[in-house]
N, C-alpha and C positions, 0 to 999 in steps of 0.2 A: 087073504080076503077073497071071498067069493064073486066072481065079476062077467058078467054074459060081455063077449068077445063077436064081433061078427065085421067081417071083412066088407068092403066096401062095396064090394060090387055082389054080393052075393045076400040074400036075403036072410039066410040060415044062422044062426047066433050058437054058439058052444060056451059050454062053463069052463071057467080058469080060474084056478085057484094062484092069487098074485102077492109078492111080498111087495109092503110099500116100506119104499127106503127113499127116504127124504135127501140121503147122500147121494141119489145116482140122478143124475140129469136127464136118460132116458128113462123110457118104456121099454122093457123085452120081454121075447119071449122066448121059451124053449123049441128044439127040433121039433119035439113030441108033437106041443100047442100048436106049432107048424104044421104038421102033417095031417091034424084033426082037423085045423079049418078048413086047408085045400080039399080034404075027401068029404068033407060037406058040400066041398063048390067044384063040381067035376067039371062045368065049364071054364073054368081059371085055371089057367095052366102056373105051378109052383114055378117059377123062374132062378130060384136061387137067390134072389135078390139080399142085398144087405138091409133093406126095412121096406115095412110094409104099409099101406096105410088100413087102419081100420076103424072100425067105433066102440068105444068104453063109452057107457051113459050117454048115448046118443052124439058124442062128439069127435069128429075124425083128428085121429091124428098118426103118428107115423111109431112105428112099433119096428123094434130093429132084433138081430139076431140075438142071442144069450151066449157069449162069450167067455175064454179063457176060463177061471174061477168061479164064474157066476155061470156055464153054460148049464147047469140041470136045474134054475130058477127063471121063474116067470116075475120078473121085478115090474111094479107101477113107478115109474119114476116122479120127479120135481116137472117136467114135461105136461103129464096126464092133470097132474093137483093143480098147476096153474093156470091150464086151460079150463076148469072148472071152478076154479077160484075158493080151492078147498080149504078148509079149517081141519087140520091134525093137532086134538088136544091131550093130554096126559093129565086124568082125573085124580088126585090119593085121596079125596075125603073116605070114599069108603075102602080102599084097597090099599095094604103095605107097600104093593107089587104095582098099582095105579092100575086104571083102565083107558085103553088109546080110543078115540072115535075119529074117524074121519067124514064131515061135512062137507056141504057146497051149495051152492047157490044156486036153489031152481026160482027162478022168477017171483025173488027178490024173499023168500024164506029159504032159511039156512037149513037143508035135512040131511040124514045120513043117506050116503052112496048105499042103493041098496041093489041088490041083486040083479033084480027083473028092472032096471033101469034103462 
């Protein structure tokens, strides 16, 4: 899923392309998505830190490294979906294979998480 990233203190926003896995409790992200926010924000110095905080869809939260197994994936975690109070549905009427949408709650209508959010 397609998602404008943009660090907290820094005004500049980057695309990330993010798997959402309902199994993982955090947000991560990869070295790469690391090294692209900081070189957009040349006043913040990368510290190395174990998480960050930043904004998905306007709302801060803490975004940690991409480890072990999962370290070359940018995962949205159960973390990001509840701070937004997301709706992840799995549709089969028209599809064998189903089709997934992810929703949430802007001021009090349910839309899709969309890009430029």
């Amino acid at each position: 899923m397609p998602v404008k990233l943009q660090h907290d203190k820094c005004p500049i926003a980057i695309n990330v392309i993010f798997k959402v896995d309902t199994g993982s409790p955090i947000t991560t992200l990869t070295e790469e998505a690391i090294e692209r926010l900081y070189s957009n924000c040349p006043r913040i110095e990368n510290t190395r830190k174990i998480f960050y905080r930043s904004r998905i869809a306007g709302r801060l939260i803490e975004i940690y490294n991409s480890v072990k197994h999962y370290h070359n994936l940018n995962i949205l975690g159960v973390d990001f979906m509840q701070s937004v109070d997301a709706r992840l549905t799995v549709d089969y009427s028209k599809s064998r294979d189903g089709t997934f949408s992810l929703k949430f709650d802007v001021n009090g209508e349910v839309k899709p998480l969309e890009n430029d959010l």
